[in-house]
mmCIF file of the N, C-alpha and C atoms, coordinates in Angstrom:
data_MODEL
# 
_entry.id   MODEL 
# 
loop_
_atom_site.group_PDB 
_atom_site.id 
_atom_site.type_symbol 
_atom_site.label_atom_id 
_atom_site.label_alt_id 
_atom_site.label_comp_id 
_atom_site.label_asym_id 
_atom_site.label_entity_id 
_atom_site.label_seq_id 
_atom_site.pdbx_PDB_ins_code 
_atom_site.Cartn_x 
_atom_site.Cartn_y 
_atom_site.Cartn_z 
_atom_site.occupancy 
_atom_site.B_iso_or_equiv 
_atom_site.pdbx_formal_charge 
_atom_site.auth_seq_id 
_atom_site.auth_comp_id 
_atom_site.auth_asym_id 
_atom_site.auth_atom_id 
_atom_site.pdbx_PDB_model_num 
ATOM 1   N N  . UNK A 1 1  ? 109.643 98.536 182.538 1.00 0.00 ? 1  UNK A N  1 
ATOM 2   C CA . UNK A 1 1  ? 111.088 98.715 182.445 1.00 0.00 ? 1  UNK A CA 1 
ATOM 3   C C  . UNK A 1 1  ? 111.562 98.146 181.104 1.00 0.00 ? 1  UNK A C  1 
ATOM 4   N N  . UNK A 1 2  ? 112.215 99.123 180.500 1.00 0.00 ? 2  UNK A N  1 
ATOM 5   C CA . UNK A 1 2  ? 112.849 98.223 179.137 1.00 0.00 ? 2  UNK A CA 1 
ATOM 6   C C  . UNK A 1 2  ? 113.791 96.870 179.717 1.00 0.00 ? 2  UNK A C  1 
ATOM 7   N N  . UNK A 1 3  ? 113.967 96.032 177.997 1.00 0.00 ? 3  UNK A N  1 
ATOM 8   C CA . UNK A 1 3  ? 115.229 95.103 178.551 1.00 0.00 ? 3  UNK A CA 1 
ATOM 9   C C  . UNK A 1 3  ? 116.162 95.843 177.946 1.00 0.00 ? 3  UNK A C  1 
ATOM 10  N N  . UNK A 1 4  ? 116.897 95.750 178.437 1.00 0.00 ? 4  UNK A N  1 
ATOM 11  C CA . UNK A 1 4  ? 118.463 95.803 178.647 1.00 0.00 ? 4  UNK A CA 1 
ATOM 12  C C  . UNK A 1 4  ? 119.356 94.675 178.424 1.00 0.00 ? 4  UNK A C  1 
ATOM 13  N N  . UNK A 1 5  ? 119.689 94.330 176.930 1.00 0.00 ? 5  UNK A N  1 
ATOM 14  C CA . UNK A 1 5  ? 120.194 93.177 176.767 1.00 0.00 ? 5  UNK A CA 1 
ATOM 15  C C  . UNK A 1 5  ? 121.873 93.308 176.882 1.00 0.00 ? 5  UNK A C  1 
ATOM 16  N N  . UNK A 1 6  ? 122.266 92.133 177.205 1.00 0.00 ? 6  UNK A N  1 
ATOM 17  C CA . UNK A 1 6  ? 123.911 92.090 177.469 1.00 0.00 ? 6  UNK A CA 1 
ATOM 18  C C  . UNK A 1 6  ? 124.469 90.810 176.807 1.00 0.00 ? 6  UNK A C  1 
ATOM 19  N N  . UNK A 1 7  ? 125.482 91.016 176.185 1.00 0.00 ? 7  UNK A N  1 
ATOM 20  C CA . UNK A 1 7  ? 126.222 89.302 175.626 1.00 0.00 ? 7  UNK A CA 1 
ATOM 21  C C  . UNK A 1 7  ? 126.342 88.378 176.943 1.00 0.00 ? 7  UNK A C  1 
ATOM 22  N N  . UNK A 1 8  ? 126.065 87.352 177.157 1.00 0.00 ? 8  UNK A N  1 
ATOM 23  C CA . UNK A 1 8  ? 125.868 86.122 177.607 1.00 0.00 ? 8  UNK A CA 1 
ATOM 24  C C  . UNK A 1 8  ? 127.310 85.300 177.852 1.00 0.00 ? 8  UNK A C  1 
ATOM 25  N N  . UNK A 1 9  ? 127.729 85.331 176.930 1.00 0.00 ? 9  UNK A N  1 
ATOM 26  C CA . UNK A 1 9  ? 129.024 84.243 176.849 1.00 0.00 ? 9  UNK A CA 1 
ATOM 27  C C  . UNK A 1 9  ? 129.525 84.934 175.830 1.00 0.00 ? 9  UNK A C  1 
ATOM 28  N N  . UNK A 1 10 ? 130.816 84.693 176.089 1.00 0.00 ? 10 UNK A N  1 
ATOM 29  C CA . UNK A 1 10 ? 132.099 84.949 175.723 1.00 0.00 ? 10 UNK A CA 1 
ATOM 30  C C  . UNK A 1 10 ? 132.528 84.808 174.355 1.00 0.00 ? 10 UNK A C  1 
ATOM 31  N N  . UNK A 1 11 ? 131.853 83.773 173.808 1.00 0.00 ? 11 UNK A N  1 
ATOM 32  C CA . UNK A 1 11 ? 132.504 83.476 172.378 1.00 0.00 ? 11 UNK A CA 1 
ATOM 33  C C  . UNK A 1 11 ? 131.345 82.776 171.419 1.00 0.00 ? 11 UNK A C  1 
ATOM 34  N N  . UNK A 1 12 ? 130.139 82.803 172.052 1.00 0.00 ? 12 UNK A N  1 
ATOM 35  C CA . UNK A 1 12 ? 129.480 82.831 171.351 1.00 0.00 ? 12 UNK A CA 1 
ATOM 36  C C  . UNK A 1 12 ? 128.071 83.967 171.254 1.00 0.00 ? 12 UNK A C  1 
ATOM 37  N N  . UNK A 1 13 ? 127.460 84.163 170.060 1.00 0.00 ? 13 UNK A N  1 
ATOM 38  C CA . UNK A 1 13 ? 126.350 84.644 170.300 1.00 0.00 ? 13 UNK A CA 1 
ATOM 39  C C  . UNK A 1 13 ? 125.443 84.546 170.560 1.00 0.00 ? 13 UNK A C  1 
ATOM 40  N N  . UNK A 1 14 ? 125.070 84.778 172.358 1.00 0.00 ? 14 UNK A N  1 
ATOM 41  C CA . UNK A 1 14 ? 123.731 84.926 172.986 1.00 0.00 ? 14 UNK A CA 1 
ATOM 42  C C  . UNK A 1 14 ? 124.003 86.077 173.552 1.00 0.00 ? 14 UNK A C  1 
ATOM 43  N N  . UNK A 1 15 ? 122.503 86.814 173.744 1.00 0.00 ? 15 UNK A N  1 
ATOM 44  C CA . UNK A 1 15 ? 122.162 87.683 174.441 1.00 0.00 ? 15 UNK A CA 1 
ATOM 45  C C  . UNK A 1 15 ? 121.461 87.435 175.214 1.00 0.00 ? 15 UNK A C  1 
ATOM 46  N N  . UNK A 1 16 ? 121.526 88.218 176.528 1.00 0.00 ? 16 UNK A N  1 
ATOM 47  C CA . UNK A 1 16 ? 119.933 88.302 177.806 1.00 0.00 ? 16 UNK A CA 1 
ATOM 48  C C  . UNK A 1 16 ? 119.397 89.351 178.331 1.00 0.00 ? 16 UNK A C  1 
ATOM 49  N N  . UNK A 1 17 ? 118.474 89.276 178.744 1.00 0.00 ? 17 UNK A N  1 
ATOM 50  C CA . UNK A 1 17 ? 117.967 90.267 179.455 1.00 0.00 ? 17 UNK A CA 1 
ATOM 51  C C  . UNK A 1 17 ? 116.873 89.937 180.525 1.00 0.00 ? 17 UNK A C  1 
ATOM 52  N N  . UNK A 1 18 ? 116.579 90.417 181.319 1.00 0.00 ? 18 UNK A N  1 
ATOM 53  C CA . UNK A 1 18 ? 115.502 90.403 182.090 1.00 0.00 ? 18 UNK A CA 1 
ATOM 54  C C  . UNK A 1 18 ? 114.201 91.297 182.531 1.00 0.00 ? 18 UNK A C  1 
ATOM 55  N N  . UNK A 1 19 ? 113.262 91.217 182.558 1.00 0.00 ? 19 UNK A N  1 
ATOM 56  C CA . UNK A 1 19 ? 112.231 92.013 183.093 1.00 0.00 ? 19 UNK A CA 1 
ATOM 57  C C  . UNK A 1 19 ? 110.821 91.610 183.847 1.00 0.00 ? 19 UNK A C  1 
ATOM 58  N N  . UNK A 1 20 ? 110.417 92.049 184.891 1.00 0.00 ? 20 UNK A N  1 
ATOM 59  C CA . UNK A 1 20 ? 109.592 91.966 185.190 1.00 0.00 ? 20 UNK A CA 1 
ATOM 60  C C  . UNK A 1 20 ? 109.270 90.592 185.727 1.00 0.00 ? 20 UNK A C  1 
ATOM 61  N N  . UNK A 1 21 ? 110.043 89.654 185.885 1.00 0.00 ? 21 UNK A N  1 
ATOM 62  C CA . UNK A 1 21 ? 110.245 88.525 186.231 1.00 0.00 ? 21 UNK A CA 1 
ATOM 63  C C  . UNK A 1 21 ? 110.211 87.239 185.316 1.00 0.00 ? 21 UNK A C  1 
ATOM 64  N N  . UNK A 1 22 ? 110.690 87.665 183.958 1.00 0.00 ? 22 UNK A N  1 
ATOM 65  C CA . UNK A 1 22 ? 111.049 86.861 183.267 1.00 0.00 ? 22 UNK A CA 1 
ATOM 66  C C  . UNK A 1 22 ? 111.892 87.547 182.546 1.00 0.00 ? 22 UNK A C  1 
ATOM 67  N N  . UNK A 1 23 ? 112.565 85.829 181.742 1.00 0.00 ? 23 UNK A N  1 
ATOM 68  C CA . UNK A 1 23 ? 114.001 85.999 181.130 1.00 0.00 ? 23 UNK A CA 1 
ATOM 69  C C  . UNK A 1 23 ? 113.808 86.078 179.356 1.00 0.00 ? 23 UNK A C  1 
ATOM 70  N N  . UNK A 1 24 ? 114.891 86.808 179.114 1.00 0.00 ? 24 UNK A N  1 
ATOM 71  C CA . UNK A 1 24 ? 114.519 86.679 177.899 1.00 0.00 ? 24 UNK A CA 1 
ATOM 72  C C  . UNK A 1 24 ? 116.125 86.314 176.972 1.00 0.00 ? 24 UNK A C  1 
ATOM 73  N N  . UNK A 1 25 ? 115.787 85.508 176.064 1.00 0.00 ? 25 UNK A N  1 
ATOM 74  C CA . UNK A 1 25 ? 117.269 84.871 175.419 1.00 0.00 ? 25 UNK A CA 1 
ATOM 75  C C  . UNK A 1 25 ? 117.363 85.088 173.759 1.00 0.00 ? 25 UNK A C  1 
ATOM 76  N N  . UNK A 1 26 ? 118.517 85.791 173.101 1.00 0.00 ? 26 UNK A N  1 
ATOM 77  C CA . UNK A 1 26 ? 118.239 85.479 171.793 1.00 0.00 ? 26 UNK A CA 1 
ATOM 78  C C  . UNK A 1 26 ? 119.750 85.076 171.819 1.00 0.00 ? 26 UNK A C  1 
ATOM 79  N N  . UNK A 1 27 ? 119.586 84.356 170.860 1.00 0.00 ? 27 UNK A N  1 
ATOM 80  C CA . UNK A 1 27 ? 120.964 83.427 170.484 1.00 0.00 ? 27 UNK A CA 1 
ATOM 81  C C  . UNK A 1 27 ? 121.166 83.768 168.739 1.00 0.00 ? 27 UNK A C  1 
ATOM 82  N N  . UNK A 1 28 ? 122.484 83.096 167.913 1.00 0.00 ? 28 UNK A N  1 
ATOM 83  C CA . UNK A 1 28 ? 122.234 83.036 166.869 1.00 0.00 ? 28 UNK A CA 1 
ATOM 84  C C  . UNK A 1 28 ? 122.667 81.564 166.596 1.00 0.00 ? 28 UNK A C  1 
ATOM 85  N N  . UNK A 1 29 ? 122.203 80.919 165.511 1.00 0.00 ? 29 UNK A N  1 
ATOM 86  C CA . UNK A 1 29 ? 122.107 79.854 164.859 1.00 0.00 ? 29 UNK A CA 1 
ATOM 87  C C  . UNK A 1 29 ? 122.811 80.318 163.230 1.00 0.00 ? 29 UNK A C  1 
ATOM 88  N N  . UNK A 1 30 ? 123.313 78.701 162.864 1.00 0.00 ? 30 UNK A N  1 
ATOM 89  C CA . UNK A 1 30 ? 123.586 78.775 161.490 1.00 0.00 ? 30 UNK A CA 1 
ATOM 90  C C  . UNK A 1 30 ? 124.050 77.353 160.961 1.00 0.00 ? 30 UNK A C  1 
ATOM 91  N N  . UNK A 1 31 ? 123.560 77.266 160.123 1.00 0.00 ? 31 UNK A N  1 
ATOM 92  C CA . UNK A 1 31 ? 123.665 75.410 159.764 1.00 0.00 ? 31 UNK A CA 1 
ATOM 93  C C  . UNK A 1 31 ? 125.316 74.881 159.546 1.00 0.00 ? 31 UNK A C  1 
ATOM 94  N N  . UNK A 1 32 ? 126.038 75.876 160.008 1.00 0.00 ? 32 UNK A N  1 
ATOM 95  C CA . UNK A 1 32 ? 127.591 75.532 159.595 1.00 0.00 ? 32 UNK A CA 1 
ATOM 96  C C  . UNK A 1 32 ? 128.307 76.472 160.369 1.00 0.00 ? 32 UNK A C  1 
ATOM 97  N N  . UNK A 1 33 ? 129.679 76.282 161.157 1.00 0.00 ? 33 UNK A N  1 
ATOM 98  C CA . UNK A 1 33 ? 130.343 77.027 161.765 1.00 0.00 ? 33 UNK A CA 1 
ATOM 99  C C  . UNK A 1 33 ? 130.228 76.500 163.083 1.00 0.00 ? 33 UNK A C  1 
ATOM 100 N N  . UNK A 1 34 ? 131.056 77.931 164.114 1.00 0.00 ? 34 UNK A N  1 
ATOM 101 C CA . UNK A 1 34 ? 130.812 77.446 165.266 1.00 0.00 ? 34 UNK A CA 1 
ATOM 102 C C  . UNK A 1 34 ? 129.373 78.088 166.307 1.00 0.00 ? 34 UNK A C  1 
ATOM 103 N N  . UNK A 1 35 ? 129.200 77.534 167.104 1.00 0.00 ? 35 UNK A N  1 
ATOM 104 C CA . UNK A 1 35 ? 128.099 78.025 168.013 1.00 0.00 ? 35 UNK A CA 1 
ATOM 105 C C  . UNK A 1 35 ? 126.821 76.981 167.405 1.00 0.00 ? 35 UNK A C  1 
ATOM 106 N N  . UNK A 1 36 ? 125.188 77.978 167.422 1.00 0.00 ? 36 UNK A N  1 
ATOM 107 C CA . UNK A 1 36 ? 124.432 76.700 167.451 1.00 0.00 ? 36 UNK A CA 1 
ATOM 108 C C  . UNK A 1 36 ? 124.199 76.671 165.923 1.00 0.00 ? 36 UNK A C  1 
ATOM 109 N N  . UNK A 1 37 ? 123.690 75.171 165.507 1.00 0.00 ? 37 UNK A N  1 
ATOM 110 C CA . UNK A 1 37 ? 122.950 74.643 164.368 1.00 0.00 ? 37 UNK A CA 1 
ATOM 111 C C  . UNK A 1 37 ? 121.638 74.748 164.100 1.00 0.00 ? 37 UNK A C  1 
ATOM 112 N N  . UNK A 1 38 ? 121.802 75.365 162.904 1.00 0.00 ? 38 UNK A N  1 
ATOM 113 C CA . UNK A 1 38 ? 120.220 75.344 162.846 1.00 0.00 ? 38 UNK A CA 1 
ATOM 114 C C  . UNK A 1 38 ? 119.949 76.328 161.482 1.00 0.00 ? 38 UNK A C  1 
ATOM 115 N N  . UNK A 1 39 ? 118.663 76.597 161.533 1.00 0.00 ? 39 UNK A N  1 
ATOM 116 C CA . UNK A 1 39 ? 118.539 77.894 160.584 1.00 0.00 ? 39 UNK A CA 1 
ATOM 117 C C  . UNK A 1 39 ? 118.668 78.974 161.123 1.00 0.00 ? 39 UNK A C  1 
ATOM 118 N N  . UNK A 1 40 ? 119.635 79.572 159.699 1.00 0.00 ? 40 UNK A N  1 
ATOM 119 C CA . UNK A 1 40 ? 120.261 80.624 159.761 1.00 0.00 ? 40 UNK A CA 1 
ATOM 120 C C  . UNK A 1 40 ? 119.281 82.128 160.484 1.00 0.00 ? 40 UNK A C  1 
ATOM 121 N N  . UNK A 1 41 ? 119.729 82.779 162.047 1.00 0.00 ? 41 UNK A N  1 
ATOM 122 C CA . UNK A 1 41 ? 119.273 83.455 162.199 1.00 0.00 ? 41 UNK A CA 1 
ATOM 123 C C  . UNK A 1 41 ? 119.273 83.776 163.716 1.00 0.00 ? 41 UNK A C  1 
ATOM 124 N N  . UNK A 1 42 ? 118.565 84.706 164.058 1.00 0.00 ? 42 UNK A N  1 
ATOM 125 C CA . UNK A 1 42 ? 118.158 84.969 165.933 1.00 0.00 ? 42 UNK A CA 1 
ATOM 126 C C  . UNK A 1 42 ? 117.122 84.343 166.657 1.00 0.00 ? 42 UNK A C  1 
ATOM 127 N N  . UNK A 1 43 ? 117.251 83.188 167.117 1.00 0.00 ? 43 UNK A N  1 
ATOM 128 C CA . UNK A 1 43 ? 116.206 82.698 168.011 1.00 0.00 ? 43 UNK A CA 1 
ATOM 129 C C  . UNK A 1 43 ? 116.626 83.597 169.289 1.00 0.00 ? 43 UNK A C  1 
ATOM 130 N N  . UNK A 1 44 ? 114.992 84.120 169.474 1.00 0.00 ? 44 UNK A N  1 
ATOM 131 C CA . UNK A 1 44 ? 114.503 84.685 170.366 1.00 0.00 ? 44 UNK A CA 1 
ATOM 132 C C  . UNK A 1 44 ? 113.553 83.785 170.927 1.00 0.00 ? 44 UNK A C  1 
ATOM 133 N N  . UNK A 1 45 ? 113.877 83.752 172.712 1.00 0.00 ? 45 UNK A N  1 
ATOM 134 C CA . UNK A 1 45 ? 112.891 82.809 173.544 1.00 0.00 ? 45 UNK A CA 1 
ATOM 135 C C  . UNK A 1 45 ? 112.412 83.406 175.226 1.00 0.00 ? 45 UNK A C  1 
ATOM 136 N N  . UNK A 1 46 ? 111.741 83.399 175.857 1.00 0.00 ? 46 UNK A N  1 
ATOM 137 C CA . UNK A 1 46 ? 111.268 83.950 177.000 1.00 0.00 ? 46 UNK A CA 1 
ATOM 138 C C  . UNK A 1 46 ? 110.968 82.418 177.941 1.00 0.00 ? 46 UNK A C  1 
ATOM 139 N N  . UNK A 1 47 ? 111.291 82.914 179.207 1.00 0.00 ? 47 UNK A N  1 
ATOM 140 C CA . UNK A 1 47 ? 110.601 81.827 180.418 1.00 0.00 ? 47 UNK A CA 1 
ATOM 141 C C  . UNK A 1 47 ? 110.331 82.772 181.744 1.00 0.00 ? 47 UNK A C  1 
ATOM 142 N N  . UNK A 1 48 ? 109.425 82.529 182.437 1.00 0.00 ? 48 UNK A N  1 
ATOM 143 C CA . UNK A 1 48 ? 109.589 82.626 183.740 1.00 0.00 ? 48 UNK A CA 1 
ATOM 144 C C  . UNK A 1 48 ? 111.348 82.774 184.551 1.00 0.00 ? 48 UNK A C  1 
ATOM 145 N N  . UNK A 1 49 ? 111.199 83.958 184.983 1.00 0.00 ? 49 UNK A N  1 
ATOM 146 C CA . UNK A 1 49 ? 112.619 83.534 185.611 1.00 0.00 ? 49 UNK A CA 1 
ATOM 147 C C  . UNK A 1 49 ? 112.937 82.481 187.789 1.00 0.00 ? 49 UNK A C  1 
ATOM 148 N N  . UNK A 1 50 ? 111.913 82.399 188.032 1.00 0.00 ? 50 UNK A N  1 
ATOM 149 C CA . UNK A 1 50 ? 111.630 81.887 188.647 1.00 0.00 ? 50 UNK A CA 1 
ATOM 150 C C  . UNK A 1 50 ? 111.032 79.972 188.805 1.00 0.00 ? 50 UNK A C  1 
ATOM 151 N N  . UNK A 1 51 ? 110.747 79.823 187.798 1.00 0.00 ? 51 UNK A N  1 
ATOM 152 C CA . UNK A 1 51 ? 110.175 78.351 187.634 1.00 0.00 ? 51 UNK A CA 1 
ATOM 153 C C  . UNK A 1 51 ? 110.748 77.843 186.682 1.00 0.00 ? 51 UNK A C  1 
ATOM 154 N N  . UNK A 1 52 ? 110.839 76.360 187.041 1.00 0.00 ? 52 UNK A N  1 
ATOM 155 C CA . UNK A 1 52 ? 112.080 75.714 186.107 1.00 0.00 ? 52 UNK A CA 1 
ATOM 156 C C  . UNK A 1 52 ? 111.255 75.150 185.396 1.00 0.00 ? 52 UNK A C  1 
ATOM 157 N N  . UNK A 1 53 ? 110.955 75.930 184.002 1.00 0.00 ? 53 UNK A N  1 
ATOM 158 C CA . UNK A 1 53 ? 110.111 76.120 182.705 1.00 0.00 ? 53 UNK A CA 1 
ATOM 159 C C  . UNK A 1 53 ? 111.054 76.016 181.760 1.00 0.00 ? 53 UNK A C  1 
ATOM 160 N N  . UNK A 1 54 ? 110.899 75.336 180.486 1.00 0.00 ? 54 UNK A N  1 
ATOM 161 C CA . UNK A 1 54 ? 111.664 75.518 179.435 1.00 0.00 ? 54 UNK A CA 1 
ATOM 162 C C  . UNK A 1 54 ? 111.337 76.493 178.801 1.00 0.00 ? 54 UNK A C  1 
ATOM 163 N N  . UNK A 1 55 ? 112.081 77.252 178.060 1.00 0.00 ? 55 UNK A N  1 
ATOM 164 C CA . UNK A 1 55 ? 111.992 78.333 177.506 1.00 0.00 ? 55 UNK A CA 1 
ATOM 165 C C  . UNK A 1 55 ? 110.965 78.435 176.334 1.00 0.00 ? 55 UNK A C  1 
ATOM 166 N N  . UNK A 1 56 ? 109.873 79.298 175.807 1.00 0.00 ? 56 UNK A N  1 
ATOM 167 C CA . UNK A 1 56 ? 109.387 79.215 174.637 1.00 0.00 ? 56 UNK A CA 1 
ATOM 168 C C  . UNK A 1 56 ? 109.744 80.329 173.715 1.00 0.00 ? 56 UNK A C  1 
ATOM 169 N N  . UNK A 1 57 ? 110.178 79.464 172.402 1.00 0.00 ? 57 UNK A N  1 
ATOM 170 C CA . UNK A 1 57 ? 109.989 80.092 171.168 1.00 0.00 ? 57 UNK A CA 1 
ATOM 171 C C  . UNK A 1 57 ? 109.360 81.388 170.548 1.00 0.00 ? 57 UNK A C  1 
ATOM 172 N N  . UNK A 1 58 ? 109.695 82.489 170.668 1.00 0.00 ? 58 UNK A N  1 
ATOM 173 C CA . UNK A 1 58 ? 109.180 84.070 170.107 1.00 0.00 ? 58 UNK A CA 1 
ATOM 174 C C  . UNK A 1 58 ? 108.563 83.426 168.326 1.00 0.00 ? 58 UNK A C  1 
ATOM 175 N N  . UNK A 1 59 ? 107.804 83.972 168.322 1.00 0.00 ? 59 UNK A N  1 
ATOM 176 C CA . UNK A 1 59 ? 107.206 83.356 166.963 1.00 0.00 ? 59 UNK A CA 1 
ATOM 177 C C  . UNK A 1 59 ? 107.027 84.508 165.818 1.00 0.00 ? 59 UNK A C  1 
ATOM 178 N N  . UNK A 1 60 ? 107.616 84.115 164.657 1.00 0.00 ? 60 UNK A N  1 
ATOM 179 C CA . UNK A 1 60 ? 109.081 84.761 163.755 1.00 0.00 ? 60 UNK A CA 1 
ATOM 180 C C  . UNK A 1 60 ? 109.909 84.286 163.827 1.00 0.00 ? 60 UNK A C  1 
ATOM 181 N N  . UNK A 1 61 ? 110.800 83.939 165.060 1.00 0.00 ? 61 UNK A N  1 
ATOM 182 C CA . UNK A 1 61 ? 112.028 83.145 164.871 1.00 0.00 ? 61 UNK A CA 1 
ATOM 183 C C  . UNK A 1 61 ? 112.465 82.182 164.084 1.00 0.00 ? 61 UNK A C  1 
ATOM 184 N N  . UNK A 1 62 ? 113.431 82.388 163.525 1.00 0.00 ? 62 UNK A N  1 
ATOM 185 C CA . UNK A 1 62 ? 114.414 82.937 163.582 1.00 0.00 ? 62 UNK A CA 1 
ATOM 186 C C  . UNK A 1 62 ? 114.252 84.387 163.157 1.00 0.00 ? 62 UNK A C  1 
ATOM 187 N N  . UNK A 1 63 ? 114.523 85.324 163.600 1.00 0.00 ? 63 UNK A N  1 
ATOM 188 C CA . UNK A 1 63 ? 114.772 87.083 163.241 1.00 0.00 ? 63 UNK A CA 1 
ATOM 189 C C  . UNK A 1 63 ? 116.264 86.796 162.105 1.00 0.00 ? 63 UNK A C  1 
ATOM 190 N N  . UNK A 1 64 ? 115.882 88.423 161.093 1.00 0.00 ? 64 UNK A N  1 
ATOM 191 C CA . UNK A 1 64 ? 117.224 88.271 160.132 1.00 0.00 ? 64 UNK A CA 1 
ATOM 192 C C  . UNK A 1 64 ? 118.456 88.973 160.631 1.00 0.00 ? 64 UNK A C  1 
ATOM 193 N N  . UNK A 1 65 ? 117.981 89.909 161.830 1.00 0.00 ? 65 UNK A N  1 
ATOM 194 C CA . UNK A 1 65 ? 118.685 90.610 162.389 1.00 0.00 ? 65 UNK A CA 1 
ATOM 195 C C  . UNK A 1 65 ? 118.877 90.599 164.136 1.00 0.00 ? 65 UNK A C  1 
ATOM 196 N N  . UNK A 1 66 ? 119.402 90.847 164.464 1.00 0.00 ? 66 UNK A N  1 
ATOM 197 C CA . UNK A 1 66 ? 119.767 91.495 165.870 1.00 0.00 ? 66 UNK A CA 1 
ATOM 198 C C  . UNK A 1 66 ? 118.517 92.176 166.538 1.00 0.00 ? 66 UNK A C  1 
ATOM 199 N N  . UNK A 1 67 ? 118.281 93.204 166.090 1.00 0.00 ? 67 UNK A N  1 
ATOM 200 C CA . UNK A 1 67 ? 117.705 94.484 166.246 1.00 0.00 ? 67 UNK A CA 1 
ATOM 201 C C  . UNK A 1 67 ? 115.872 93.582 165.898 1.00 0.00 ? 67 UNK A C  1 
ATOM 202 N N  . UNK A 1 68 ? 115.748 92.853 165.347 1.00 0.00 ? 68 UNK A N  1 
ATOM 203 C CA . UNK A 1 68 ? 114.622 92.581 164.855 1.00 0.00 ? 68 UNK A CA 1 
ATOM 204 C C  . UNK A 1 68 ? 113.933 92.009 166.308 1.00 0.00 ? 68 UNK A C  1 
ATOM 205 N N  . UNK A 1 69 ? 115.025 90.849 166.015 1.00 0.00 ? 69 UNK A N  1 
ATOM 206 C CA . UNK A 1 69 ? 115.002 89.753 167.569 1.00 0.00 ? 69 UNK A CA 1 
ATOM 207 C C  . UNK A 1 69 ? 114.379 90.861 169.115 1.00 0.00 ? 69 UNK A C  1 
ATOM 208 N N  . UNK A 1 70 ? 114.962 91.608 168.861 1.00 0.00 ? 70 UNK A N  1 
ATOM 209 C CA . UNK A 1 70 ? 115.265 92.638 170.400 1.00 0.00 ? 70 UNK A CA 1 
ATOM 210 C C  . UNK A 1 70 ? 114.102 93.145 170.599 1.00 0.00 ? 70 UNK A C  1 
ATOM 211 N N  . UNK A 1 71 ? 113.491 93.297 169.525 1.00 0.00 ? 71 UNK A N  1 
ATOM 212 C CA . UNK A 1 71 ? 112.088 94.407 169.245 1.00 0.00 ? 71 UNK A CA 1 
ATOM 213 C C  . UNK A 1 71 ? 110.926 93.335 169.447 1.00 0.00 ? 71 UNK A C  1 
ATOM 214 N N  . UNK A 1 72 ? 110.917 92.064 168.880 1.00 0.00 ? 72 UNK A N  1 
ATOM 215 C CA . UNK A 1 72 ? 110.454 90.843 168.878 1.00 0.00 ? 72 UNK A CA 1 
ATOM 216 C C  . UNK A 1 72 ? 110.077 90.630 170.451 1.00 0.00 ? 72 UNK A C  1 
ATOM 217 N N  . UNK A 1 73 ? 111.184 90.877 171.687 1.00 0.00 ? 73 UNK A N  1 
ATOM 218 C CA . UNK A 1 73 ? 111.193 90.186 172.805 1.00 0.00 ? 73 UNK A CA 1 
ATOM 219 C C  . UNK A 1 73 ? 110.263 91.720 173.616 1.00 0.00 ? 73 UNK A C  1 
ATOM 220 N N  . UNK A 1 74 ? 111.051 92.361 172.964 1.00 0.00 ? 74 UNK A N  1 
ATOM 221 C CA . UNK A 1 74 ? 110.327 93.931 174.093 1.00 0.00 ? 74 UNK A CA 1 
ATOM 222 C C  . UNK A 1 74 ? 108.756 93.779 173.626 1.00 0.00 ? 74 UNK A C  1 
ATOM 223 N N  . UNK A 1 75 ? 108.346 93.638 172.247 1.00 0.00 ? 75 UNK A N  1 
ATOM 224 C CA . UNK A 1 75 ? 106.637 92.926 172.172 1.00 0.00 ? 75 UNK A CA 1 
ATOM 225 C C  . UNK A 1 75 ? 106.436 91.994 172.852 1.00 0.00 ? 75 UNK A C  1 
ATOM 226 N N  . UNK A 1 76 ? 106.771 90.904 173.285 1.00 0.00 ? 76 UNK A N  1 
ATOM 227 C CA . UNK A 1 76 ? 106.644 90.131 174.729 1.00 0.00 ? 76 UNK A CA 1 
ATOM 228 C C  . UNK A 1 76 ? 106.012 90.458 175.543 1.00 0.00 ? 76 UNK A C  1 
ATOM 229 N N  . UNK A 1 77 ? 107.390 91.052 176.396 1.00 0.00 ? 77 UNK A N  1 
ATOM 230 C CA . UNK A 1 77 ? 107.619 92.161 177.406 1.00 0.00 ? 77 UNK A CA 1 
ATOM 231 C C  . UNK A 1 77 ? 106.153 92.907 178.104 1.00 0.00 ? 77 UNK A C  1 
ATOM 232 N N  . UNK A 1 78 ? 106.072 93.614 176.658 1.00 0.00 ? 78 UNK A N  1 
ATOM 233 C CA . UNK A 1 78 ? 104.970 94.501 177.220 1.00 0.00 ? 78 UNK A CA 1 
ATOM 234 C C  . UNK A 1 78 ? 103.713 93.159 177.149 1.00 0.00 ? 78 UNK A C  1 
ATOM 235 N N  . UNK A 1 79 ? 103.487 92.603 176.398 1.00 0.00 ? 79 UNK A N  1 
ATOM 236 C CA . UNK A 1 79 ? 102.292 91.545 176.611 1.00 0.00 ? 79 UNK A CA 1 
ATOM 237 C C  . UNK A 1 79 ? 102.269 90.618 177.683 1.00 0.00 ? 79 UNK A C  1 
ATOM 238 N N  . UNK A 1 80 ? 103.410 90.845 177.934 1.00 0.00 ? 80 UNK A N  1 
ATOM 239 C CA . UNK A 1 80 ? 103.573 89.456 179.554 1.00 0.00 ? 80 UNK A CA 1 
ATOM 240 C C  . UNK A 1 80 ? 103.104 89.910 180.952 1.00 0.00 ? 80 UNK A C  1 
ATOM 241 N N  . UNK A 1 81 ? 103.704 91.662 180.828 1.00 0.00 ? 81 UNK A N  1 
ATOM 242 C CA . UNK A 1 81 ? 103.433 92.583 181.869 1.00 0.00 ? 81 UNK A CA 1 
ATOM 243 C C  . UNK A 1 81 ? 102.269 92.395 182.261 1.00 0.00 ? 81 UNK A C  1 
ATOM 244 N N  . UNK A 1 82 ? 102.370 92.526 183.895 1.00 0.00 ? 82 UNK A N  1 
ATOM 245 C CA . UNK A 1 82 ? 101.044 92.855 184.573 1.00 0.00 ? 82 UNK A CA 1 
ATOM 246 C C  . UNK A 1 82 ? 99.960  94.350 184.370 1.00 0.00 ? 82 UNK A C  1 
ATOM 247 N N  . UNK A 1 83 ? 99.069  94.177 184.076 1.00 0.00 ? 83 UNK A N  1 
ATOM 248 C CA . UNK A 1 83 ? 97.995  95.032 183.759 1.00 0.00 ? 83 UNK A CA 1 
ATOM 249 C C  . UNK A 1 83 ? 97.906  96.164 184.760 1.00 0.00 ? 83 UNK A C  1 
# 
């Protein structure tokens, strides 16, 4: 099943999605402004949606784009999937 990502909150930028029984999160960061700190960009992260796991880090992250991030998590996706 593809993800299907949706804005998260209201006023800031995160996205989610779900599949296959895990979650998937990209947020944006930026060392100044409002929302999170950090380097400038899309952290993309995955967990179990069932077990209270901290989330791990998509590796690339930060993405320069949106679209990068999204493509980033659906490579996941298909690698997480059951065989």
């Amino acid at each position: 099943m593809p993800l299907q990502f949706h804005r998260s909150v209201r006023d800031m930028e995160i996205w989610s999605a779900t599949s296959e029984g895990f979650s998937f999160v990209i947020s944006f960061g930026s060392p100044r402004g409002p929302g999170f700190h950090g380097r400038s960009g899309y952290l993309a992260s995955w967990r179990p949606l069932h077990k209270n796991q901290a989330a791990i880090k998509i590796g690339g992250s930060p993405f320069r784009t949106l679209a990068e991030a999204e493509g980033a998590c659906r490579d996941m996706a298909e690698h997480l999937a059951p065989q």
